[in-house]
VOGU-3710 file (C-alpha; in Angstrom, 3 decimals, decimal comma):
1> xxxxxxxxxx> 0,000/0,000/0,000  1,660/3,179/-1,016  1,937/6,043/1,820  -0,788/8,471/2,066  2,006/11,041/1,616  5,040/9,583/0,364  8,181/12,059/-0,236  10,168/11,857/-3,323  13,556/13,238/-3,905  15,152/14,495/-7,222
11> xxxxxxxxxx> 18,760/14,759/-6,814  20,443/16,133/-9,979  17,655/15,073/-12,201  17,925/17,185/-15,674  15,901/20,146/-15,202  13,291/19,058/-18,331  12,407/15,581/-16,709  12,646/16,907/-13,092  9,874/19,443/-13,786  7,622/17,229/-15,876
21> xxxxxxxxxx> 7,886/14,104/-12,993  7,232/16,785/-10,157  4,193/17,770/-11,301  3,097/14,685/-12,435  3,884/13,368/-8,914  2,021/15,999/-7,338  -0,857/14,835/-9,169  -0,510/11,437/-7,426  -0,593/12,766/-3,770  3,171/12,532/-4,003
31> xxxxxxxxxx> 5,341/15,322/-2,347  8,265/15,412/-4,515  11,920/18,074/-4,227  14,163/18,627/-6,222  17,586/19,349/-5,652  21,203/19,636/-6,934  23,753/16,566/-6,574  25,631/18,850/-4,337  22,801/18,874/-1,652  21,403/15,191/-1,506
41> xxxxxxxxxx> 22,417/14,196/1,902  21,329/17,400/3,541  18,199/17,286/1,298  17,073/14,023/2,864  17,886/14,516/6,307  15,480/17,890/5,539  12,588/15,513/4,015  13,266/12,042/4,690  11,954/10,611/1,290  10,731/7,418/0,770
51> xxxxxxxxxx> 12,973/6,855/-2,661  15,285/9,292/-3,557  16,512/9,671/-8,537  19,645/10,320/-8,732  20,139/11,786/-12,373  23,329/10,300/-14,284  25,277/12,076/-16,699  26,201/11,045/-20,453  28,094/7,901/-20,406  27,587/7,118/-16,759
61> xxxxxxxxxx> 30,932/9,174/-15,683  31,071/11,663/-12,825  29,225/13,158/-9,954  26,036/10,907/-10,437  27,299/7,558/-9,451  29,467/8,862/-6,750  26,712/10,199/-5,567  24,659/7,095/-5,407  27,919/5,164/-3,664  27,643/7,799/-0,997
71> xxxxxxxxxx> 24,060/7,237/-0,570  23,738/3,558/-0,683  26,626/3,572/2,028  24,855/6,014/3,966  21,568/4,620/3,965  21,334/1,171/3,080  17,236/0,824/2,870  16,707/3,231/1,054  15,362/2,878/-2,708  17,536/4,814/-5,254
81> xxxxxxxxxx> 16,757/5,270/-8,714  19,021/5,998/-11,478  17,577/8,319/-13,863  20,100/8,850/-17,015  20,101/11,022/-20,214  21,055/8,247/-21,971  21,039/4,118/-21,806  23,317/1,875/-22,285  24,247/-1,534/-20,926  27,314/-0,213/-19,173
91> xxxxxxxxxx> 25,880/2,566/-17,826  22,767/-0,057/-16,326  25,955/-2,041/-14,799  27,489/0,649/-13,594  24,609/2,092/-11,970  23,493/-1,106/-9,770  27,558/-1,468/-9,142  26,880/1,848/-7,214  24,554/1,069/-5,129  21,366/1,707/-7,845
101> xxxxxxxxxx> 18,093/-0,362/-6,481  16,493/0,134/-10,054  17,418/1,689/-13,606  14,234/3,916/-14,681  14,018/4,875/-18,198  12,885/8,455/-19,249  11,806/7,410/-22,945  7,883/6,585/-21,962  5,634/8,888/-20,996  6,665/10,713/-17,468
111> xxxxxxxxxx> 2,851/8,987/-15,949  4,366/6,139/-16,383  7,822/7,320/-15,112  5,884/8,718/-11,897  3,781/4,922/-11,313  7,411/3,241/-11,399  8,426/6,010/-8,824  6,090/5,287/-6,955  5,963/1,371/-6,653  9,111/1,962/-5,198
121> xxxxxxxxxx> 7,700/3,905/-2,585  5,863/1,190/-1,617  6,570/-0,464/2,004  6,473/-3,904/0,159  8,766/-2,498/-2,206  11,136/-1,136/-0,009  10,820/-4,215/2,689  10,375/-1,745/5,333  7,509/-0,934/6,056  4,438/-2,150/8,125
131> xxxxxxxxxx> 2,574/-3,909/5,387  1,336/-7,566/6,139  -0,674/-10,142/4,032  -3,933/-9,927/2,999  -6,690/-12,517/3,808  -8,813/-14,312/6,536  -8,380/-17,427/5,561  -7,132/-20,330/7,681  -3,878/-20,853/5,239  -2,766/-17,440/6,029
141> xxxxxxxxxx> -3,533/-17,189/9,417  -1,314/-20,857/9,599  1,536/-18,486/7,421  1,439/-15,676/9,492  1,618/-17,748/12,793  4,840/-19,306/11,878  6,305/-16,039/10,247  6,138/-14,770/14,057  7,717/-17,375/15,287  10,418/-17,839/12,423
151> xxxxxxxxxx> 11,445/-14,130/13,085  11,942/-14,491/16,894  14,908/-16,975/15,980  18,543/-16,043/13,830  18,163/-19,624/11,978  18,537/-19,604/8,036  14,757/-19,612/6,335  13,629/-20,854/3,112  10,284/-19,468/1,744  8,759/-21,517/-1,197
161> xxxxxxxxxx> 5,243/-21,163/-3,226  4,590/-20,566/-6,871  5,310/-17,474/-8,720  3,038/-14,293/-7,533  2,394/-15,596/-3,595  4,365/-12,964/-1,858  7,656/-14,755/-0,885  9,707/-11,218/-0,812  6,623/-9,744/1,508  6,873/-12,828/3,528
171> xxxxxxxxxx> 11,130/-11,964/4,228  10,054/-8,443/4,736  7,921/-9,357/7,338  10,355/-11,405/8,579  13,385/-9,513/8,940  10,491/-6,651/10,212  9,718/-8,278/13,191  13,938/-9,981/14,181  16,298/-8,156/16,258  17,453/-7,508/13,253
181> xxxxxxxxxx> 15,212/-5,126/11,734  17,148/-1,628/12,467  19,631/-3,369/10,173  19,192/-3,268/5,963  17,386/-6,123/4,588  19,295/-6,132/0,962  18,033/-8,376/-1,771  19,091/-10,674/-3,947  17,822/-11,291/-7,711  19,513/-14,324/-8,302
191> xxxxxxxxxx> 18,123/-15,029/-11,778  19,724/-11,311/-12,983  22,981/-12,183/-12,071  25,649/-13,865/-14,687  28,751/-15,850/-12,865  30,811/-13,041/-14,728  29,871/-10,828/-12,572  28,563/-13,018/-9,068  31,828/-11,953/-7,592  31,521/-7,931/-8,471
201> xxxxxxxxxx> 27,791/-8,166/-7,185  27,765/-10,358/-4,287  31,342/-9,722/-2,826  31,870/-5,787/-4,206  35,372/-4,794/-5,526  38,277/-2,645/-4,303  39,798/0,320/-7,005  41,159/-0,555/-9,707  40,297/-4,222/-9,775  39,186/-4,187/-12,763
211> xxxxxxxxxx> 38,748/-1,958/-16,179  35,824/0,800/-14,596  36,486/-0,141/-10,928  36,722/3,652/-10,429  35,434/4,018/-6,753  35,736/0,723/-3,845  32,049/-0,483/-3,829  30,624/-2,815/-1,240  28,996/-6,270/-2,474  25,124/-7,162/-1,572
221> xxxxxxxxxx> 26,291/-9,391/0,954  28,745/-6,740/3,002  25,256/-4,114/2,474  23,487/-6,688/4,806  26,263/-7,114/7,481  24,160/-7,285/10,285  21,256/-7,473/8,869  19,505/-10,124/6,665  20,413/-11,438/3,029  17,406/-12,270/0,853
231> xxxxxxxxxx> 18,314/-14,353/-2,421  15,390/-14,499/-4,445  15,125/-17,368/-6,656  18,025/-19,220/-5,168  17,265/-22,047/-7,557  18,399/-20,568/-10,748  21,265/-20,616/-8,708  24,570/-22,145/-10,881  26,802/-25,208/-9,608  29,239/-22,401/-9,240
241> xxxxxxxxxx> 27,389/-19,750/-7,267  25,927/-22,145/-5,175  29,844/-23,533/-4,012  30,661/-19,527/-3,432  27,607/-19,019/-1,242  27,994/-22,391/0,479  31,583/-20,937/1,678  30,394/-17,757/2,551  27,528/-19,370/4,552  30,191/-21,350/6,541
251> xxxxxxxxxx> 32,559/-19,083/6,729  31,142/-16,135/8,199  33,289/-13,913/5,616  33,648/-12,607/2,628  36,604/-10,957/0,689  35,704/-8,156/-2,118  37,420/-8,171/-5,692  41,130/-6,668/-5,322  41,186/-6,790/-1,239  44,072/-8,148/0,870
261> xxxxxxxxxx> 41,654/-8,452/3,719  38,725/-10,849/4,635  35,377/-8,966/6,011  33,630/-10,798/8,505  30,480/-11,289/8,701  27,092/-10,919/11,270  24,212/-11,702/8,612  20,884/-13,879/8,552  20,386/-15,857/5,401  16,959/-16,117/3,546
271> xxxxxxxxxx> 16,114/-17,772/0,689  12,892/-18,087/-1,786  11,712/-20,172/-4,763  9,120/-21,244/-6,790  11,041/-24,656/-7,994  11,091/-27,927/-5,763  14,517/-27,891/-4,484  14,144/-31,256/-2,397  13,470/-32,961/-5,896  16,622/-30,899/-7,348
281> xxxxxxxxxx> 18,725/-31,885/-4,717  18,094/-35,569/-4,835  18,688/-35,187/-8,378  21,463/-33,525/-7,711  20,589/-30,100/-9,600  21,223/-28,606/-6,374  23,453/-28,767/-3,474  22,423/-30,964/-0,930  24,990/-28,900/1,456  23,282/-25,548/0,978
291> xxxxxxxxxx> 19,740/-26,801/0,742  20,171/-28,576/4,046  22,024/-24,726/5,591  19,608/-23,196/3,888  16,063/-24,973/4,796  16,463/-25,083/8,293  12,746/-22,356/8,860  10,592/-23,702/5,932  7,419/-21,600/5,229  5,375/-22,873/2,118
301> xxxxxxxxxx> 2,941/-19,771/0,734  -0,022/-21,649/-0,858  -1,698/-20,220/-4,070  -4,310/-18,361/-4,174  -6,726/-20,613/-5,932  -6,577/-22,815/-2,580  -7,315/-19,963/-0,571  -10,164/-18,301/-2,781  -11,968/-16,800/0,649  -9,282/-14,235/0,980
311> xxxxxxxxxx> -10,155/-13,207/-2,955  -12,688/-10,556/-2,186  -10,605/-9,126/1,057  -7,689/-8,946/-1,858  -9,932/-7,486/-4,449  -10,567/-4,333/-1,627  -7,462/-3,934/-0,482  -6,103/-3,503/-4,065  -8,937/-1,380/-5,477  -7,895/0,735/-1,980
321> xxxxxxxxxx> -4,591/0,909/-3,061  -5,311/1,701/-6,901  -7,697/4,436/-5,969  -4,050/5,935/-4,407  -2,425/5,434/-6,943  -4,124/7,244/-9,854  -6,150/9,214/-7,901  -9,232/7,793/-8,955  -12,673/7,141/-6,174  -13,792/3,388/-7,567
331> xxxxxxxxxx> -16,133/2,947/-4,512  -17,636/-0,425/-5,091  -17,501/-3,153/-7,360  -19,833/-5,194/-9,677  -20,912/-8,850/-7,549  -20,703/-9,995/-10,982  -17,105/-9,311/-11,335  -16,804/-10,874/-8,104  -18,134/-13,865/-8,884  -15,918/-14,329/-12,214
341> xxxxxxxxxx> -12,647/-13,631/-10,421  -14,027/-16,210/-7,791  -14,345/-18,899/-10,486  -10,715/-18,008/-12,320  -7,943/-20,734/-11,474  -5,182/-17,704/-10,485  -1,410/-19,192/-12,099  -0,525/-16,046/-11,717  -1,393/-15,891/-8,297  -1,525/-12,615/-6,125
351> xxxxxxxxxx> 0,495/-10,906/-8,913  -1,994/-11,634/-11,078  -4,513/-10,113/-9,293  -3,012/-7,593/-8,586  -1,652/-6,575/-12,729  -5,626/-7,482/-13,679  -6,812/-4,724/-11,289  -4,064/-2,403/-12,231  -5,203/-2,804/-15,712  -8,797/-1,828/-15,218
361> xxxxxxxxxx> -7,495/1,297/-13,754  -5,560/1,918/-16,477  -8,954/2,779/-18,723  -10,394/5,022/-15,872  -13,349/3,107/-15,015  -16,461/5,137/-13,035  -17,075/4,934/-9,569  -18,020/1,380/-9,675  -16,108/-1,884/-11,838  -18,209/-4,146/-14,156
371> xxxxxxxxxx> -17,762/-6,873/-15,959  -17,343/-4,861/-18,936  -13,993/-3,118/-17,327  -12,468/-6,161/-16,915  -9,565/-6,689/-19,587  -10,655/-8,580/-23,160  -8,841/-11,661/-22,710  -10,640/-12,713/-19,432  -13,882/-11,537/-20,385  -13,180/-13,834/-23,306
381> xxxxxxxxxx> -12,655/-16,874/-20,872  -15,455/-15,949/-19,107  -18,337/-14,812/-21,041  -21,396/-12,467/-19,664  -23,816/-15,251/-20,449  -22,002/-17,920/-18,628  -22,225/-14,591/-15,314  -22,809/-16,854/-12,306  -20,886/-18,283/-9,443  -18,247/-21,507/-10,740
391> xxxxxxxxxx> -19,448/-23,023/-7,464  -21,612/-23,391/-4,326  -18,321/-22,205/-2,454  -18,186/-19,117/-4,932  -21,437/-18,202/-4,864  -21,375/-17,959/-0,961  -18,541/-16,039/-1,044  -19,912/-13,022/-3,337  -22,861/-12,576/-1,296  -21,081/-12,252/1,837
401> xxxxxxxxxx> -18,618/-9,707/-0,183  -21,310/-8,131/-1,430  -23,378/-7,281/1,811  -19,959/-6,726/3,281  -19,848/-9,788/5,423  -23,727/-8,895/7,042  -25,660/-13,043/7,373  -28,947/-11,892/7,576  -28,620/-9,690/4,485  -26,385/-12,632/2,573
411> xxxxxxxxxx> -29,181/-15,005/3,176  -31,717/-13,043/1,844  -29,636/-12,411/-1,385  -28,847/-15,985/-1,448  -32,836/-16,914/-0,917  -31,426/-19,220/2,678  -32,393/-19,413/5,961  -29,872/-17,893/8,319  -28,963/-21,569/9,581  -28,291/-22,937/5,844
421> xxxxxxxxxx> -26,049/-19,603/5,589  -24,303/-20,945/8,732  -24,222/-24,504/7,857  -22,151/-23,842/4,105  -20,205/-21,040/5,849  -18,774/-24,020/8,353  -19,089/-26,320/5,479  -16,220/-23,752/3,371  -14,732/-22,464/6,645  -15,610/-19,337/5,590
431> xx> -15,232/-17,075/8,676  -14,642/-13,210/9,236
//
């Protein structure tokens, strides 16, 4: 959920963009400053943003990644956003080398610019904030109970489920609620990095190391010291960067690219996937030696198409946070649409959800969503005449959504006697 009144901060942004993204932040409830290079730092003590561009110069040289060095040493949660004049794949390496938590590009239109901006802003997003999952439903209550206790102990956790189930807000929560938490939680994309440069990105580099080394630059790993490590998608993982992070697991150090000196190490190990790593590592397509370190807390996310009562809580809290977003007042929406979303199957899970909402907002709709605001291809799947609950289950649920949650009223709707309400609400263990 994005802050009511998130602060953005432009530091050395080119005058033409910085002007433009201002004002279309503004628009979004956004309080956004803009500033020189020169006076970042004092700029966010001043405002204390919630993501702060940092505008690079042609070719990637000079003030603008120094500047995000500084800042990523200096604050270690906070987003930072490169914002160049001009792209290239160098300058993208260079700029998450510094410290760079995403690469925006300033060829699309700047609403679009300001959106990105502000997913970033995002307590989710940043892995910071107080946000927690989303649903009533005995699955996640289960989750949540064991997150609590998972984060009251320093052991190693792995966090699996299917694409889309919220395995990076389930570490964020995590690391939110260890002794830990004054301490950067720094993640780990470990699909988006190459073994050329696992060493550079994991480790960090001394000057002069190697051709561009221009400034001594700390690795992901030596960013969480004290803290917690996240590696997303540890199962795309190589053989090789597996062994590297096996040693650094038991070693309790690191050493960067060029040093003379090991660093050691105080740093709580997470891990997340969406592949069956106890099959891989019989098969040996992963090591057994870092599956065992690593999957010693195991929390399993189910997907959302076996927890379908937390649907309609989702489908509020999202519209809630759209409504933010684009400053729009959607106030209700269609039981129809309810219904259909009730009787989809969900692969995508959560994120899916989530994009299909987004994209509904995307055309403006009025103050209420129909069926006909949903996006073509799932109207397509499930066609107005076919408009009807998939199931008993589904059915229940949409009148209880729509008469937010009141029995006598669902009943009615539902043309049931309050104790045949009761009996299929036990029946689903459907419970608010």
């Amino acid at each position: 959920m994005f802050p009511a009144k998130a602060t953005v901060l432009l530091a050395g942004v080119q005058d033409s963009i910085a002007s433009s993204l201002v004002d279309a932040l503004t628009r979004r409830h956004c309080h956004a400053v803009a500033c020189g290079r020169a006076g970042a730092l004092a700029s966010i003590s001043e405002h204390n943003p919630s993501a702060v561009l940092v505008g690079l110069s042609d070719g990637g040289t000079g003030d603008g990644l120094e500047l995000l060095c500084r800042l990523r040493s200096a604050f270690p949660q906070l987003s930072l956003l490169a914002i160049p004049t001009s792209s290239s794949e160098q300058l993208v390496i260079a700029a998450f080398r510094a410290g760079a938590t995403d690469y925006l590009s300033t060829s699309g239109p700047v609403d679009e610019l300001a959106n990105q901006v502000l997913k970033h802003c995002s307590p989710a997003r940043n892995l910071r904030g107080g946000e927690t999952m989303v649903g009533y439903s005995e699955e996640m209550s289960d989750v949540r109970g064991y997150i609590e206790k998972v984060a009251a102990s320093d052991s190693s956790v792995l966090i699996t489920g299917e694409t889309g189930t919220g395995k990076e807000l389930a570490a964020g929560m995590i690391h939110r609620n260890s002794a830990r938490s004054a301490a950067p939680l720094v993640c780990v994309n470990c699909a988006a990095i190459p073994d050329t440069l696992l060493e550079s990105e994991l480790f960090g580099f001394e000057r002069g190391a190697f051709t561009g080394a221009h400034l001594s630059t700390p690795g992901k790993i030596e960013m969480a010291n004290g803290g917690t490590v996240f590696f997303d998608e540890i199962g795309e993982l190589s053989p090789y960067a597996q062994a590297r992070l096996l040693r650094v697991m038991e070693e309790k150090q690191i050493q960067r690219l060029g040093g003379r000196k090991p660093i050691a190490l105080n740093v709580r190990f997470m891990a997340a996937t969406n592949r069956d790593l106890d099959t891989m590592a019989m098969a040996n397509e992963f090591r057994k030696d870092l599956y065992f370190r690593l999957n010693v807390g195991r929390i399993h996310l189910p997907p959302l198409r076996e927890r379908k009562p937390d649907i309609p809580v989702l489908i509020d809290h999202y519209v809630a946070e759209l409504n933010r977003q684009f400053g729009s007042s959607v106030n209700s929406v269609e039981p129809e649409v309810v219904e259909h979303l009730l009787g989809y199957s969900w692969p995508g899970n959560i994120r899916e959800l989530k994009n299909l909402l987004e994209g509904v907002f995307v055309s403006r709709p009025s103050s209420q969503i129909t069926f006909f605001d949903l996006p073509e291809w799932f109207r397509k799947r499930h066609p107005v005449e076919q408009a009807g609950p998939a199931s008993e289950s589904a059915q229940l649920l949409s009148a209880l959504h729509a008469t937010n949650w009141n029995k006598s009223a669902a009943a009615g709707k539902l043309n049931w006697s309050r104790m045949t309400l009761y009996r299929k609400m036990a029946k689903y263990g459907f419970q608010k």
